[in-house]
DOPAMAR-54669 format. One line per 4 residues: number of its first residue (from 1); for each residue y negated, z, x of N, C-alpha, C. Coordinates in pm, 1 decimal, m for minus. Each point is the difference from the previous one (the first is absolute). Layout:
BEGIN
NUM) Y/Z/X/Y/Z/X/Y/Z/X  ...
REM end
This chain:
BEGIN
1) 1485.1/15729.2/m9462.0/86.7/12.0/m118.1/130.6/m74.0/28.1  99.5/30.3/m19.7/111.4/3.1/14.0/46.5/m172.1/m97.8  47.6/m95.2/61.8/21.6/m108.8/m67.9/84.4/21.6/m169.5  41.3/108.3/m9.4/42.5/12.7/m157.2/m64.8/40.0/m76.5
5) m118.5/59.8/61.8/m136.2/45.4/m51.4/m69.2/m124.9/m63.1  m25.5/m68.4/100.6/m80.0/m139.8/m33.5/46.0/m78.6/m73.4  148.2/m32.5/23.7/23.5/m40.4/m126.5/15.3/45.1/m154.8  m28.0/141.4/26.2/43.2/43.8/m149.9/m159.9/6.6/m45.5
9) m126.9/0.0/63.0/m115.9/29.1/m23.2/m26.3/m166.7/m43.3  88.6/m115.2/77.3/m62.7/m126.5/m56.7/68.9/m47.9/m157.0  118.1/96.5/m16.9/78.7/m24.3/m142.4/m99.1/57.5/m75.0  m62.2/78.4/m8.0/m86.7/117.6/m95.2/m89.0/m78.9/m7.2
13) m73.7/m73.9/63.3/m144.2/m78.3/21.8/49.5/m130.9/m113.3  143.0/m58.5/44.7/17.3/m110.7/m86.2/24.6/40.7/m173.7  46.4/123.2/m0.9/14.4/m10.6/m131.3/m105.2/69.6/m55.5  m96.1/22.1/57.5/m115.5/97.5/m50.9/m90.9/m116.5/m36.7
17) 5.1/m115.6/83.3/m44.7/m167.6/m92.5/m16.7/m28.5/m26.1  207.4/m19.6/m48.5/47.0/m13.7/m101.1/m18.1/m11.4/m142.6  m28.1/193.8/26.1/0.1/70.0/m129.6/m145.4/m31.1/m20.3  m142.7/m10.3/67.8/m128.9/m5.0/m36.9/4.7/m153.1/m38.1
21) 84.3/m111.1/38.5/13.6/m135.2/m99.0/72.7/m8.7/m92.4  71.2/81.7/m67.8/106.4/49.6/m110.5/m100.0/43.3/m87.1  m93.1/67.4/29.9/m71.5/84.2/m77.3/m124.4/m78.9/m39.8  m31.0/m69.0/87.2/m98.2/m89.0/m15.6/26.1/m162.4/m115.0
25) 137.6/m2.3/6.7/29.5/m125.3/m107.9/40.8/71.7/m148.1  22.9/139.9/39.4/m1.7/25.3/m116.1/m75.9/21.2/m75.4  m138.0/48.4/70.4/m111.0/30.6/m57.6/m84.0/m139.2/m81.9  58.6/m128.0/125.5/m73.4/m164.7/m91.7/81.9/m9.1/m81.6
29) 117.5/7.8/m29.5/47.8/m31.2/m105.3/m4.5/63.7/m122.4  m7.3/134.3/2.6/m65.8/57.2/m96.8/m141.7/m10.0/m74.1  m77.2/m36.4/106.3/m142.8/m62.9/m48.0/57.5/m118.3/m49.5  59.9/m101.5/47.8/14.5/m136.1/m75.7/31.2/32.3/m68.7
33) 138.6/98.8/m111.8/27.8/6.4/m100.1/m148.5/56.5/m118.4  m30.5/100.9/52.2/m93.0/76.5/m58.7/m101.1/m144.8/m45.1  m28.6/m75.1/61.4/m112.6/m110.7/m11.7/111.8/m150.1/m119.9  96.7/m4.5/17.1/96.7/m108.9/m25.5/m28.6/71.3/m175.0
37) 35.7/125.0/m46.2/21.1/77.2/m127.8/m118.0/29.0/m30.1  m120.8/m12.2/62.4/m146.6/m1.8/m52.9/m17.3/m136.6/m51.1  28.8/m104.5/76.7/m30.9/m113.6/m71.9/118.8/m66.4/m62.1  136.6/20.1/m50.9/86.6/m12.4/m107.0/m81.8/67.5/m140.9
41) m85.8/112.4/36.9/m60.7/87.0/m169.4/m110.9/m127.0/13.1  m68.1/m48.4/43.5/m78.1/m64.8/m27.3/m7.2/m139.0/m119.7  m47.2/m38.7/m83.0/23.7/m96.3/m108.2/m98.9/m132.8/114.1  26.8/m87.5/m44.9/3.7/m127.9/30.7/101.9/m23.3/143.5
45) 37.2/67.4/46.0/50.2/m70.1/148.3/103.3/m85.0/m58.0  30.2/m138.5/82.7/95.4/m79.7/5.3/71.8/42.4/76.3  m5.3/70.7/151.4/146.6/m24.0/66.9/m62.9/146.8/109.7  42.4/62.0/29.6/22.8/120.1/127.0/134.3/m53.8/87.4
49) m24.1/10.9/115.6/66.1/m52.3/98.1/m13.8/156.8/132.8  162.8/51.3/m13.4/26.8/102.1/132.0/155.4/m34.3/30.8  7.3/m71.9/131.9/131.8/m16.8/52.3/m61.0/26.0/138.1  137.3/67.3/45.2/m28.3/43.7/164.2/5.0/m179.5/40.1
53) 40.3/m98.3/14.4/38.9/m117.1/68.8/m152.6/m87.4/m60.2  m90.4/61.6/m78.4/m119.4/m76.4/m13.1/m94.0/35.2/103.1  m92.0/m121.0/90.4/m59.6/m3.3/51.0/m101.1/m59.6/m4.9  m124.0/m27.7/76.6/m152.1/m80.3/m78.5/m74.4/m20.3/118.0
57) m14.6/m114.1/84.2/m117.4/m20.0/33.0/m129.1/m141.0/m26.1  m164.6/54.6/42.2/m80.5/37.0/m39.6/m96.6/m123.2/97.0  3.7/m70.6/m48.0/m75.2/m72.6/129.6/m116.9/m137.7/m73.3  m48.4/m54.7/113.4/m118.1/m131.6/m20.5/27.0/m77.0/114.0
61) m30.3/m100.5/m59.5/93.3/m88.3/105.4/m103.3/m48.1/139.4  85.7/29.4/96.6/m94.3/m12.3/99.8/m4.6/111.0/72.7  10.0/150.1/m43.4/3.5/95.0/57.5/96.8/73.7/m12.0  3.2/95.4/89.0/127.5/107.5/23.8/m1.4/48.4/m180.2
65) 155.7/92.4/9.1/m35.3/32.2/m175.8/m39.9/104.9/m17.1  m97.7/22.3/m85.7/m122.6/120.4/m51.4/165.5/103.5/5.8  98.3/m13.1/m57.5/76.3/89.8/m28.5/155.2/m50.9/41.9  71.6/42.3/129.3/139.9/m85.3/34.1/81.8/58.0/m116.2
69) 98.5/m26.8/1.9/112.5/m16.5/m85.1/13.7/185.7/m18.8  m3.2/45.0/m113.3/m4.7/98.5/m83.0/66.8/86.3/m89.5  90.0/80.1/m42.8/52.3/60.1/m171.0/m124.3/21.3/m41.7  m30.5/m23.7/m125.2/m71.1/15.6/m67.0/65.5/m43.1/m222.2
73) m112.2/72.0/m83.6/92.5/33.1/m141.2/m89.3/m134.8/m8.5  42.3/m109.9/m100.5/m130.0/m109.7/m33.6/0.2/35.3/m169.9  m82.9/m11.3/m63.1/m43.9/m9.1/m108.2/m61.0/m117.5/m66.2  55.2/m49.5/m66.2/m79.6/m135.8/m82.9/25.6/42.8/m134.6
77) m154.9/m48.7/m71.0/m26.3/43.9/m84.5/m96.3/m90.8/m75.8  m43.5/m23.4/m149.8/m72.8/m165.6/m8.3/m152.3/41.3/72.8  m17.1/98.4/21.3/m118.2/m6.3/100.5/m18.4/10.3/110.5  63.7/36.6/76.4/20.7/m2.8/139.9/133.0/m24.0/103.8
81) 8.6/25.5/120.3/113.7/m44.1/59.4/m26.1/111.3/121.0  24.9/104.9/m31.9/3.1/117.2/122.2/97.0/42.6/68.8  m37.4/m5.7/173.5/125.1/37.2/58.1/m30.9/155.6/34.4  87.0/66.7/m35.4/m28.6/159.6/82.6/62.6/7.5/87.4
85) m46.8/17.7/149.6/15.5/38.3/125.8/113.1/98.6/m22.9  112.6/22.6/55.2/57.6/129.1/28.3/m78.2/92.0/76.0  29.6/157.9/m77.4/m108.8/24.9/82.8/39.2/202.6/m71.9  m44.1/74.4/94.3/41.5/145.8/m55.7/m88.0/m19.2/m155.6
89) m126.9/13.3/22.0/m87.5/m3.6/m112.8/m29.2/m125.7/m109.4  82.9/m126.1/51.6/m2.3/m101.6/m79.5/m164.9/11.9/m32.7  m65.5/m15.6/32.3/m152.0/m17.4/m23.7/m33.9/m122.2/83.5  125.1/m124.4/69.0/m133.6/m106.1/36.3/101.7/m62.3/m38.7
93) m95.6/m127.1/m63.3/37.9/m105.6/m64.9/m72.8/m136.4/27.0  73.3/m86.0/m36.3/m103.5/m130.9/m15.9/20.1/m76.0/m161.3  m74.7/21.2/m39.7/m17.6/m103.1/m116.8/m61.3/m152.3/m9.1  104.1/m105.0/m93.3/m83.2/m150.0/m41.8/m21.5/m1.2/m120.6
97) m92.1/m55.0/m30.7/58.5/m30.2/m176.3/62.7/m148.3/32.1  106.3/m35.8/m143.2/43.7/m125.7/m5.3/m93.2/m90.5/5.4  m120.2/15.5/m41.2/m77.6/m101.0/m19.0/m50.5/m78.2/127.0  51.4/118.1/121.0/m35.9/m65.5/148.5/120.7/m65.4/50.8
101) 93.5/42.2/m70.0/161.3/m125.9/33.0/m32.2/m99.0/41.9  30.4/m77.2/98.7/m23.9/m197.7/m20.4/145.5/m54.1/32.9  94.5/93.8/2.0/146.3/m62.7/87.9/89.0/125.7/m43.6  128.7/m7.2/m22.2/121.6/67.4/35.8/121.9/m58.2/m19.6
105) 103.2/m23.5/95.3/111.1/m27.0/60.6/59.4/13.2/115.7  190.0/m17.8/m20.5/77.3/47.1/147.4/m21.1/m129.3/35.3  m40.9/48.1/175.4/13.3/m112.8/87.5/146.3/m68.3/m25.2  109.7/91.3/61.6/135.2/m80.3/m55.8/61.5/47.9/m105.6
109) 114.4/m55.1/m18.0/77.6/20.3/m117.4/25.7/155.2/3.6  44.3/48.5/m124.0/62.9/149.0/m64.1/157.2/m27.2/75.5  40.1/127.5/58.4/97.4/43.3/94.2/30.4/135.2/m90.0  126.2/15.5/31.5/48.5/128.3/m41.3/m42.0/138.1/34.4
113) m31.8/m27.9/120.1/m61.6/108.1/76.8/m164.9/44.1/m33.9  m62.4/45.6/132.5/m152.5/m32.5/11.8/m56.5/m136.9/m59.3  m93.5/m26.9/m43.7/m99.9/m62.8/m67.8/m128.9/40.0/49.8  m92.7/m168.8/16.5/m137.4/38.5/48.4/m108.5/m92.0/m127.7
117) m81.5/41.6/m26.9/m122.9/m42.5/m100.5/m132.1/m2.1/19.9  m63.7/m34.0/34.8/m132.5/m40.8/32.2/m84.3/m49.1/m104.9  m122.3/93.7/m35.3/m102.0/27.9/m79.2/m109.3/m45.1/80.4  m45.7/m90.9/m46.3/m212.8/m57.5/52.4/m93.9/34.9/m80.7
121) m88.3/63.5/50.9/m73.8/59.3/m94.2/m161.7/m76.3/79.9  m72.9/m12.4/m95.1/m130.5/m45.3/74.2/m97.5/167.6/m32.7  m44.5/103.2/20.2/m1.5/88.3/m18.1/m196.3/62.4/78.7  m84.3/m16.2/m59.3/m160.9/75.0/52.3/20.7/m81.5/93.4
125) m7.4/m138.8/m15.3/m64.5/m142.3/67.7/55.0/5.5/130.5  189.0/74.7/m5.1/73.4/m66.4/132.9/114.1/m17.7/m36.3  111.1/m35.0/67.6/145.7/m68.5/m37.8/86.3/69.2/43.9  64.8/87.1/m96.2/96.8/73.7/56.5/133.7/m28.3/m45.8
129) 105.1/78.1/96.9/139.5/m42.6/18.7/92.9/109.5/m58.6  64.7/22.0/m88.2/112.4/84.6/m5.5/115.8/m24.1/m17.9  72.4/37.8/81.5/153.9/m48.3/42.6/70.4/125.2/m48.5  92.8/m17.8/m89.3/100.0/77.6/m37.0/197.5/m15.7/27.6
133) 12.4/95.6/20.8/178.1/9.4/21.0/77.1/81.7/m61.0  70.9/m36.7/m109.9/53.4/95.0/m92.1/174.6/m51.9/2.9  65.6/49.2/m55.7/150.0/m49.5/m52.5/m2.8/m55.5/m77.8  79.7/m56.1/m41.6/52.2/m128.5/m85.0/m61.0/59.4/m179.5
137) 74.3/106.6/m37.1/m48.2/28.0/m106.8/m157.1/38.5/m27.3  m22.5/105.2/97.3/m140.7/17.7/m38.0/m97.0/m76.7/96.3  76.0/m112.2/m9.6/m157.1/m112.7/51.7/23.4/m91.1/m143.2  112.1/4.6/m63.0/m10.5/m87.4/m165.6/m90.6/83.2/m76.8
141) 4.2/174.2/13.7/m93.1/35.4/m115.5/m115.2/m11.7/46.2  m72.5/m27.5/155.7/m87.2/m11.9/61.6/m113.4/m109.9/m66.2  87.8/m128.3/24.2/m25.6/m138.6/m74.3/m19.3/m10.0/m154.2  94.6/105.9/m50.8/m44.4/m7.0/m183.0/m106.5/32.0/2.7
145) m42.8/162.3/79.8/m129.3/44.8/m48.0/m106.4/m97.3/34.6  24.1/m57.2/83.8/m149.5/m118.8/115.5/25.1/m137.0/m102.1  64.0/m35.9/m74.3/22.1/m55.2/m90.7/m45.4/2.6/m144.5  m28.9/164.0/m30.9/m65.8/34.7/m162.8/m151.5/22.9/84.2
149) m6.6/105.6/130.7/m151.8/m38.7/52.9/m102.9/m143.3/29.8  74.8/m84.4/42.6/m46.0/m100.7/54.6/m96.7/m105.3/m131.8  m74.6/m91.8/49.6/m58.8/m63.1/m65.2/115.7/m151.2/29.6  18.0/m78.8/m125.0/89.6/m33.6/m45.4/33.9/m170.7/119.8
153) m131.2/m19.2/5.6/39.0/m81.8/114.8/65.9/18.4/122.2  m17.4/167.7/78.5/55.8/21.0/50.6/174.2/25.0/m24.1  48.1/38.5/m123.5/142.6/m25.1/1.7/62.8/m152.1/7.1  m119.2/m103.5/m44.0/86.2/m122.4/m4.8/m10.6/m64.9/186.4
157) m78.4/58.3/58.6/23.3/m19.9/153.6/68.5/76.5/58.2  65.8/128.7/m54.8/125.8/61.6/46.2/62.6/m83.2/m5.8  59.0/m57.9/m117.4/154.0/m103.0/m81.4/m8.7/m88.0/93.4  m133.8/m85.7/99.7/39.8/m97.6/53.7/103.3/m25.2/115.1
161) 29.5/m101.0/22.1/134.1/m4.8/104.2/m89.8/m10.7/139.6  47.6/74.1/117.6/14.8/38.6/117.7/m25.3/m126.5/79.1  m78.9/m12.6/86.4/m92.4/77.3/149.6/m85.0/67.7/m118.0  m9.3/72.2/40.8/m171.2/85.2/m6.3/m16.7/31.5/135.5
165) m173.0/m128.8/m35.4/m38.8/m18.6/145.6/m91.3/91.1/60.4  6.4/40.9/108.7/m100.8/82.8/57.6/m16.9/m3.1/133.9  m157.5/m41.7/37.4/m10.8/m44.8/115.0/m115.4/38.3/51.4  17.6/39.2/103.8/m134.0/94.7/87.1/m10.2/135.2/38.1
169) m117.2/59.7/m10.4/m125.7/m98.2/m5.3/m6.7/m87.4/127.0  m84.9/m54.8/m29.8/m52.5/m97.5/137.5/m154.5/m35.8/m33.9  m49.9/27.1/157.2/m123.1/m10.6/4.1/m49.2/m173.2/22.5  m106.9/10.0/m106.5/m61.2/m216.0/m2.6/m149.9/21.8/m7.6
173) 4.3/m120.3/16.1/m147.1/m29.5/m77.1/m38.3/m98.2/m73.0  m74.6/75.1/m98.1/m24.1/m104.1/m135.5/m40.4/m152.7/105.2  m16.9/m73.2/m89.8/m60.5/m175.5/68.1/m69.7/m82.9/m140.8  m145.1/4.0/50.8/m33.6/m90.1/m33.4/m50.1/m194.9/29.5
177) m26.1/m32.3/m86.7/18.9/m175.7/74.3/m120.9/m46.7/m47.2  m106.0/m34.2/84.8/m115.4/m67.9/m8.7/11.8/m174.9/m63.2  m94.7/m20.9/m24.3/m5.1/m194.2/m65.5/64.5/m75.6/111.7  m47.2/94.6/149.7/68.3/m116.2/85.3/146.3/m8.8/48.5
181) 43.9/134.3/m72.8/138.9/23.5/18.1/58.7/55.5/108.2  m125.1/92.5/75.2/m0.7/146.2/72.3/68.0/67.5/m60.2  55.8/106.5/42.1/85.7/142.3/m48.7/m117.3/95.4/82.0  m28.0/125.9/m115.5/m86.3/95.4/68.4/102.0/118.9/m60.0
185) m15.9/54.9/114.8/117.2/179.0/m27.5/m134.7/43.4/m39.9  62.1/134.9/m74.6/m65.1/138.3/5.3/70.8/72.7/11.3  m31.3/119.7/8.2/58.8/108.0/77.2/166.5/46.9/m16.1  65.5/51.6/71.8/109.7/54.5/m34.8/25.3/38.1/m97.0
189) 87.0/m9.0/m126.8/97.1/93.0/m94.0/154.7/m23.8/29.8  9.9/112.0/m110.6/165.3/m11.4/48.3/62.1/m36.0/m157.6  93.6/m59.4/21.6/48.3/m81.7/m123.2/139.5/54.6/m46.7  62.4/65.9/m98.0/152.8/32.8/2.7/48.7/m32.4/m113.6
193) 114.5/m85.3/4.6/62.6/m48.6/m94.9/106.6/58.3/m81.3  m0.1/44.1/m92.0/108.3/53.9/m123.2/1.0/m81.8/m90.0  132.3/52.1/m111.7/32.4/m52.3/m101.4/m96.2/m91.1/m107.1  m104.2/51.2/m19.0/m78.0/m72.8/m116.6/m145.4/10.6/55.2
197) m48.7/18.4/114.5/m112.0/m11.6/59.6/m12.9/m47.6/148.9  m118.8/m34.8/25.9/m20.7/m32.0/146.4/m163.4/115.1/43.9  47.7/81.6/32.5/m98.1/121.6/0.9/m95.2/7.1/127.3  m147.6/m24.6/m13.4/m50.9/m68.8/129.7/m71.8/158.6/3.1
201) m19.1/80.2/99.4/m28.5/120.5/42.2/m94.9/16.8/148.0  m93.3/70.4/m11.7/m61.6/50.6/165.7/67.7/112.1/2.7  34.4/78.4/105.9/56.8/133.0/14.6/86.6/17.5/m142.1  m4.7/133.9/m11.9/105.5/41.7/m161.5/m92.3/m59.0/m114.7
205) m109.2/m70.4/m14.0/m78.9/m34.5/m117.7/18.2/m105.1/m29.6  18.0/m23.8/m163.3/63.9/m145.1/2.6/m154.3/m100.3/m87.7  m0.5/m105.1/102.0/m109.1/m85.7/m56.7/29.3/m92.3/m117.9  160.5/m6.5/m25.4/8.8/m81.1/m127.5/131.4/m34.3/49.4
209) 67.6/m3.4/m168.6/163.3/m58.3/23.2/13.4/m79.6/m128.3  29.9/m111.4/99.7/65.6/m130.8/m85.6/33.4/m64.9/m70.6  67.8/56.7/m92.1/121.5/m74.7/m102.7/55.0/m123.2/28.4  137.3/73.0/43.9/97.4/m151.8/68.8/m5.6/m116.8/m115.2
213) 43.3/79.7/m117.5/10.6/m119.9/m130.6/m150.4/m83.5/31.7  m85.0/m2.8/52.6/m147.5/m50.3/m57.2/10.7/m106.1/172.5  81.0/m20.9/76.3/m37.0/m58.3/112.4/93.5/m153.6/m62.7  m93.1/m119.9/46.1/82.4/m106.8/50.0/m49.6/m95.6/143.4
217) 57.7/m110.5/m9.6/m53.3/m43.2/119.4/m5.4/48.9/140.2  155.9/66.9/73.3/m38.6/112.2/107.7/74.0/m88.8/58.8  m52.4/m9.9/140.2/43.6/m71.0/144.7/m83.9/54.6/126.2  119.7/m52.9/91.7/m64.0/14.6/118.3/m49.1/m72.4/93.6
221) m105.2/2.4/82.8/m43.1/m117.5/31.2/m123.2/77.9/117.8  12.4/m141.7/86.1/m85.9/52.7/157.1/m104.2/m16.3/10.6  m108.3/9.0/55.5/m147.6/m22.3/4.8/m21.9/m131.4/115.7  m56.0/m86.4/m68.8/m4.3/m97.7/26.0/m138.3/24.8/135.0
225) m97.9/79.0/m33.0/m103.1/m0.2/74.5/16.4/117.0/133.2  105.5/85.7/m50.7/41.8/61.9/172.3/173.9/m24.6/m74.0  48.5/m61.4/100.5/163.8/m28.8/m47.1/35.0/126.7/112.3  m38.2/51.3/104.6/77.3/117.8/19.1/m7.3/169.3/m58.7
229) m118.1/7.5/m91.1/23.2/92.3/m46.4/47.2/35.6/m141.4  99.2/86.8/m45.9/66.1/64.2/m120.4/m1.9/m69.1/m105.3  97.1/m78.4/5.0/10.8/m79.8/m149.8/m66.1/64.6/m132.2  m12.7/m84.2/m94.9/m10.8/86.3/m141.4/46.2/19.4/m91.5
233) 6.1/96.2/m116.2/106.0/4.2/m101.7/m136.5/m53.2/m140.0  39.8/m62.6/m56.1/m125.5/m53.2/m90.8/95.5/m51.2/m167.2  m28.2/74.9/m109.1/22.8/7.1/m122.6/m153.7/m31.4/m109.5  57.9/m13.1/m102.7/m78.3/30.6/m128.9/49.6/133.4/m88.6
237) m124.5/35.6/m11.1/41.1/151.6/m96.9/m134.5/64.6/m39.6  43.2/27.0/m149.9/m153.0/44.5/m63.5/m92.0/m94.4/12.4  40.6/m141.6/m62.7/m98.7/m58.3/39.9/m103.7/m12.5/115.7  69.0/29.3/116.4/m48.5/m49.8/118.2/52.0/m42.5/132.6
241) m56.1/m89.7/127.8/114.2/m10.1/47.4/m33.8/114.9/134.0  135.6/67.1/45.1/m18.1/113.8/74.4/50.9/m64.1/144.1  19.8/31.3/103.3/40.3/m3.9/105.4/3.4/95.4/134.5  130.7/44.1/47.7/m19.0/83.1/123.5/32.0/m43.8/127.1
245) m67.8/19.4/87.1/81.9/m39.0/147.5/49.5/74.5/67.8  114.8/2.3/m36.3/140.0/121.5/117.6/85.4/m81.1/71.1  38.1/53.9/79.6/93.1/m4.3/114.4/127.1/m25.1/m106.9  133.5/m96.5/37.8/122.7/m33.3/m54.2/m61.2/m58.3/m131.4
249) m95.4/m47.7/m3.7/m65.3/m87.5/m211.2/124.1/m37.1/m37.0  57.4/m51.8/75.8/121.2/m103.6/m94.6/104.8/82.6/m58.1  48.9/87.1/71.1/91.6/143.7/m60.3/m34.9/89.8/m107.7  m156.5/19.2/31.6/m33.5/39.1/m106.5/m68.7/m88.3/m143.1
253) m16.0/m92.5/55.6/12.4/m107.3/m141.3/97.8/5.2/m66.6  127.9/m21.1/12.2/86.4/m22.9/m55.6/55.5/99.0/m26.0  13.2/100.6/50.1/m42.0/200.4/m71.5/m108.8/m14.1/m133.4  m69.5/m16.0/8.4/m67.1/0.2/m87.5/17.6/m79.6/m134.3
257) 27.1/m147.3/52.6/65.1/m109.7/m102.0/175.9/36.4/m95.6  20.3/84.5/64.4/130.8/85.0/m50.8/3.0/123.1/m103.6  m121.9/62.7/82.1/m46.4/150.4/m132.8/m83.4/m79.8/m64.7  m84.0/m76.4/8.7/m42.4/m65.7/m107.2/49.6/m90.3/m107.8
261) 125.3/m88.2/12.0/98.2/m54.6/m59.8/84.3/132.3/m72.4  28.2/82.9/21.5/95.8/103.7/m118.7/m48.9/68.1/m3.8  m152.6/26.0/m32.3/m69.6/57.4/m116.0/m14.5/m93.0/m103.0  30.1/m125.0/18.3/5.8/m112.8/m155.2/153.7/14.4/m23.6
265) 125.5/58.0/37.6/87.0/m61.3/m28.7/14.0/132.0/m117.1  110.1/m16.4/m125.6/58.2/27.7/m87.6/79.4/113.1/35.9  19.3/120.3/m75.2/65.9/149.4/109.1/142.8/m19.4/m48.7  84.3/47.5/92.8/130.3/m33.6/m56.8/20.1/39.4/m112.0
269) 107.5/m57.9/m43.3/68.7/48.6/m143.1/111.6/102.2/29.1  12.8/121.7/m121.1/50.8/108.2/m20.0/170.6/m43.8/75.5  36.6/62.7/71.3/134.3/22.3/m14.1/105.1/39.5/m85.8  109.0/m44.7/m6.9/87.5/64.6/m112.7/42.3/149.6/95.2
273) m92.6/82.8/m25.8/77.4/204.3/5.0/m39.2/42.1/m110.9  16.1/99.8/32.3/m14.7/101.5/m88.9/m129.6/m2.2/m75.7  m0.9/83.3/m123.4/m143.7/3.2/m95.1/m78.4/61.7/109.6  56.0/129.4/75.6/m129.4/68.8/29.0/28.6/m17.2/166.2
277) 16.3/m127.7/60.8/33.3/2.7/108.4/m140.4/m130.4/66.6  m99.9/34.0/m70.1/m98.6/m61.3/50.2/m107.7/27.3/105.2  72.2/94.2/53.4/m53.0/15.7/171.7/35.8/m136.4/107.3  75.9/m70.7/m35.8/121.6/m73.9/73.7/32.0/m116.5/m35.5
281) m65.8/m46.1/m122.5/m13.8/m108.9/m94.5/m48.6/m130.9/78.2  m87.5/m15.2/67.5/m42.2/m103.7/102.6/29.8/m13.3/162.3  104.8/85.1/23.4/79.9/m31.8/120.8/53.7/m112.6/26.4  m22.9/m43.3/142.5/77.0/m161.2/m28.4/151.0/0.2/70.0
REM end
C-alpha cells in the first residue's frame, strides 16, 4: 500500500475511536442524567450530586482501593449515603447508612478550586474509606447535606480546628504485664489512627475502636525486661489499661496524645460570612 494509503487508513482508524468514545460518553451521560432526574422526583433526598470534575475513591486502610478514583452521581439522603458508579446502566452502587458514619472532614483547607473530603464509615464489621473531590461550591452543598445526615456529634467534630490526625495502619502487638512486670505479646493486629477513634483491626475486620475522648494516661515507654525489643504505647481507656508494642512507640504516642487532646477541645466559633455560607464557617 502506497504510503498515502496508510496514512489515510490510520486517519479513518483514529477517528473511527474517536467517534466510538464520543458516542460512548454520550451514552454515560445520558444515563447519569436519566438516573440524576429519577432521584430529584424522589421525596426525602437531601442532596443529588452530578458534576463532570466529581470523583470518589473507595478504599480500607491497608489495602489497595476496592474502587480507584471514579465519576460517580452520590446521593445522601437521611437514610443512606449512596455512591452510584458511573456506569451505561447505572445499576452498581455502594450504599452506607449514616448511622455507620464515625468521621467526615477535608484533610486541608477549602481552595477555590478542587476540594477533597473524606467519609469513615465502620460498615458489616470493617473500616472503610471514602475520599471525595468536588469544587468549591458543590463540596459546600456536599457538607450541608452530611451535616442534616450526620449524627450530631459528628458535625461538632467537623467544626473542630485542624490536624485531623491519621495514622497508619501499623502492625503491633497488644502487651500484657504480669505481677512480675514481664510484658507478654499476643498476636499481631493492626492499629489505625483517625479523628475520633483508635481502630484496632485483624485483616479488614475491626476488633474494636476506641474513643479518643475516653483515653488518658498515654506514654511511651521501653521494656524493662527485654530493653531491645519494641517499645510500648500504654494508655487508659474504657476503664482499662491497654497497651501496644510497635516499632517508632514514641511517634506514635504522641500521635495519639494529639488526636486524643482535640477531641476534648471546644469547635471553633462561627465566622463572621454570610447567613448561608456555612460550608466555610470553621476554616482557619
Amino acid at each position: 500500500m502506497p504510503p498515502e494509503g496508510v496514512v489515510c487508513t490510520a486517519i479513518v482508524l483514529v477517528c473511527f475511536v474517536l467517534f466510538l468514545q464520543a458516542r460512548h460518553e454520550f451514552r454515560l451521560e445520558k444515563a447519569v442524567k436519566e438516573l440524576v432526574e429519577r432521584l430529584k422526583a424522589e421525596a426525602g433526598n437531601l442532596l443529588e450530586l452530578n458534576y463532570p470534575a466529581a470523583s470518589v475513591q473507595l478504599e480500607q486502610p491497608g489495602y489497595p482501593p476496592v474502587q480507584r478514583w471514579r465519576r460517580a452521581v452520590l446521593e445522601i439522603t437521611a437514610e443512606t449515603i449512596t455512591i452510584h458508579w458511573r456506569t451505561l446502566a447505572m445499576d452498581q452502587r455502594t450504599a452506607f447508612s449514616p448511622t455507620d458514619l464515625r468521621w467526615f472532614g477535608r484533610p486541608r483547607k477549602y481552595t477555590s478550586g478542587e476540594n477533597e473530603i473524606w467519609l469513615h464509615f465502620e460498615w458489616k464489621g470493617e473500616w472503610w474509606l471514602l475520599k471525595i473531590r468536588l469544587g468549591r461550591e458543590p463540596m459546600r452543598m456536599l457538607v450541608r447535606a452530611l451535616k442534616a445526615a450526620a449524627p450530631p456529634e459528628l458535625v461538632t467534630a467537623y467544626r473542630r480546628r485542624r490536624p485531623y490526625v491519621h495514622v497508619g495502619p501499623l502492625v503491633v502487638q497488644p502487651a500484657t504485664q504480669d505481677l512480675q512486670g514481664a510484658w507478654h505479646l499476643q498476636d499481631a493486629v493492626t492499629i489505625y489512627l483517625m479523628p475520633r477513634f483508635l481502630v484496632v483491626m485483624r485483616g479488614t475486620g475491626v476488633l474494636r475502636a476506641i474513643p479518643l475522648e475516653t483515653m488518658q494516661e498515654i506514654g511511651a515507654l521501653r521494656r524493662l525486661d527485654e530493653p531491645r525489643a519494641d517499645g510500648l504505647v500504654r494508655f487508659q481507656a474504657e476503664q482499662e489499661t491497654i497497651a501496644f508494642a510497635a516499632k517508632r512507640h514514641e511517634q506514635f504516642a504522641e500521635s495519639l496524645a494529639q488526636a486524643a487532646r482535640l477531641t476534648l477541645e471546644d469547635p471553633l466559633e462561627r465566622k463572621q460570612k454570610k447567613q448561608d455560607d456555612d460550608a466555610y464557617e470553621w476554616d482557619e
